[in-house]
Kinemage of the C-alpha trace (Angstrom):
@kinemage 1
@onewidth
@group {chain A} dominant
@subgroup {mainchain}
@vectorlist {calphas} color= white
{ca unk a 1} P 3.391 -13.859 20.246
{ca unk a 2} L 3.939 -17.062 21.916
{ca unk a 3} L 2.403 -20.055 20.901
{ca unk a 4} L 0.585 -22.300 23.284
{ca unk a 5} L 2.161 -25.688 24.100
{ca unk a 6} L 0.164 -28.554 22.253
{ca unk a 7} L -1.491 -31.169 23.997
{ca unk a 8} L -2.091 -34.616 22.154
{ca unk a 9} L -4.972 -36.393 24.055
{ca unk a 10} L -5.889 -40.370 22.926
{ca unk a 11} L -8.545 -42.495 23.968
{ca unk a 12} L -8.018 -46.493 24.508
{ca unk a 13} L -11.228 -48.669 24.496
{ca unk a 14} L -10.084 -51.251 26.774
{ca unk a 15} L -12.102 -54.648 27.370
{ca unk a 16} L -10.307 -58.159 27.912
{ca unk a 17} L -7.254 -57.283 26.671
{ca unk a 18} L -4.658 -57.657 29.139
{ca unk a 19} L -3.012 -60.152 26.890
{ca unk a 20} L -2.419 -57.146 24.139
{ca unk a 21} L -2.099 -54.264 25.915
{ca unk a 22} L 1.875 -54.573 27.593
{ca unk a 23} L 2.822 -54.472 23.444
{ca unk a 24} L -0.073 -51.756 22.616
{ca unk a 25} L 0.063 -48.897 25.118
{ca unk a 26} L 4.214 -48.295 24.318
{ca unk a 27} L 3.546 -48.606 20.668
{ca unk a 28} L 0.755 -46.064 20.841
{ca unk a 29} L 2.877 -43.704 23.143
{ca unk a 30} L 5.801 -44.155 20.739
{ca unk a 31} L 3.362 -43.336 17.918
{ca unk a 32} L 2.355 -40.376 19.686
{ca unk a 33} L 5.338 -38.748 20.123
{ca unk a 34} L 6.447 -39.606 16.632
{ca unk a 35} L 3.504 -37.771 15.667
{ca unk a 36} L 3.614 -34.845 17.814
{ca unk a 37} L 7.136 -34.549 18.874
{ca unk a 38} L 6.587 -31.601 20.673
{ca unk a 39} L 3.033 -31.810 22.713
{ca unk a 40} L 2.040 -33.080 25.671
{ca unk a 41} L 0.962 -36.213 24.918
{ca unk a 42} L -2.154 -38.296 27.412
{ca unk a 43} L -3.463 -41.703 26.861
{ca unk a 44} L -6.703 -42.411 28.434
{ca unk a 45} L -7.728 -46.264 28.627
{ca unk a 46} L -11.206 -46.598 29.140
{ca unk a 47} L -11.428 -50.215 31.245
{ca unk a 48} L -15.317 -50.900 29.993
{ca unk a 49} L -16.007 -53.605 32.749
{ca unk a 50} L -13.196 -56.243 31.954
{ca unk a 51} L -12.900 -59.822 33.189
{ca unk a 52} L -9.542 -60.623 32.785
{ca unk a 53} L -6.270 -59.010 34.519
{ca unk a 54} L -7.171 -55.742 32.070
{ca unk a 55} L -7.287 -53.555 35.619
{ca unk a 56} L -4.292 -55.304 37.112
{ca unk a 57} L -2.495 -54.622 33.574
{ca unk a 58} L -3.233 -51.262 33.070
{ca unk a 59} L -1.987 -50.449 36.579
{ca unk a 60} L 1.636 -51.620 36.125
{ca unk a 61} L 1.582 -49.895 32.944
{ca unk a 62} L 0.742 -46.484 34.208
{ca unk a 63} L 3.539 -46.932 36.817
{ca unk a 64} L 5.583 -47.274 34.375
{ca unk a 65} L 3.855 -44.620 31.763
{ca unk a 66} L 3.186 -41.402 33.690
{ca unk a 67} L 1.264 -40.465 29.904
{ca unk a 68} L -1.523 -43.164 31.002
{ca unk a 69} L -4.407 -42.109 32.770
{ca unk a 70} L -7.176 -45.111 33.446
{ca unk a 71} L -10.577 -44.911 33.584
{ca unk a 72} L -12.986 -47.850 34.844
{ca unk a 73} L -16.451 -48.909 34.673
């Protein structure tokens, strides 16, 4: 029997942070996959309505990070 791939899925409260996310979301990834070397891993940041550049961050980042998935309210 074969066992199913795993699939690591986080979710990232995100609200005016752009100045702390370009550090957090590669640390978390590289967390991640020291965690779960093996699974799929997804990070979903949950943009809550932000002021600041949060959006405009979070963009570049998931060009960059094909892991990142963002959400916004």
């Amino acid at each position: 029997m074969t066992a199913s791939p795993r699939h690591l899925c986080l979710v990232m409260p995100v609200y005016n942070e752009a100045a702390g996310l370009p550090l957090a979301v590669p640390h978390i990834l590289a967390a991640a996959r020291a965690a779960a070397a093996t699974a799929r891993i997804t990070l979903i940041a949950v943009d809550d309505g932000s002021r600041d550049a949060s959006a405009e961050c979070l963009a570049r980042l998931a060009a960059q990070h094909p892991q990142l998935h963002v959400l916004r309210f």
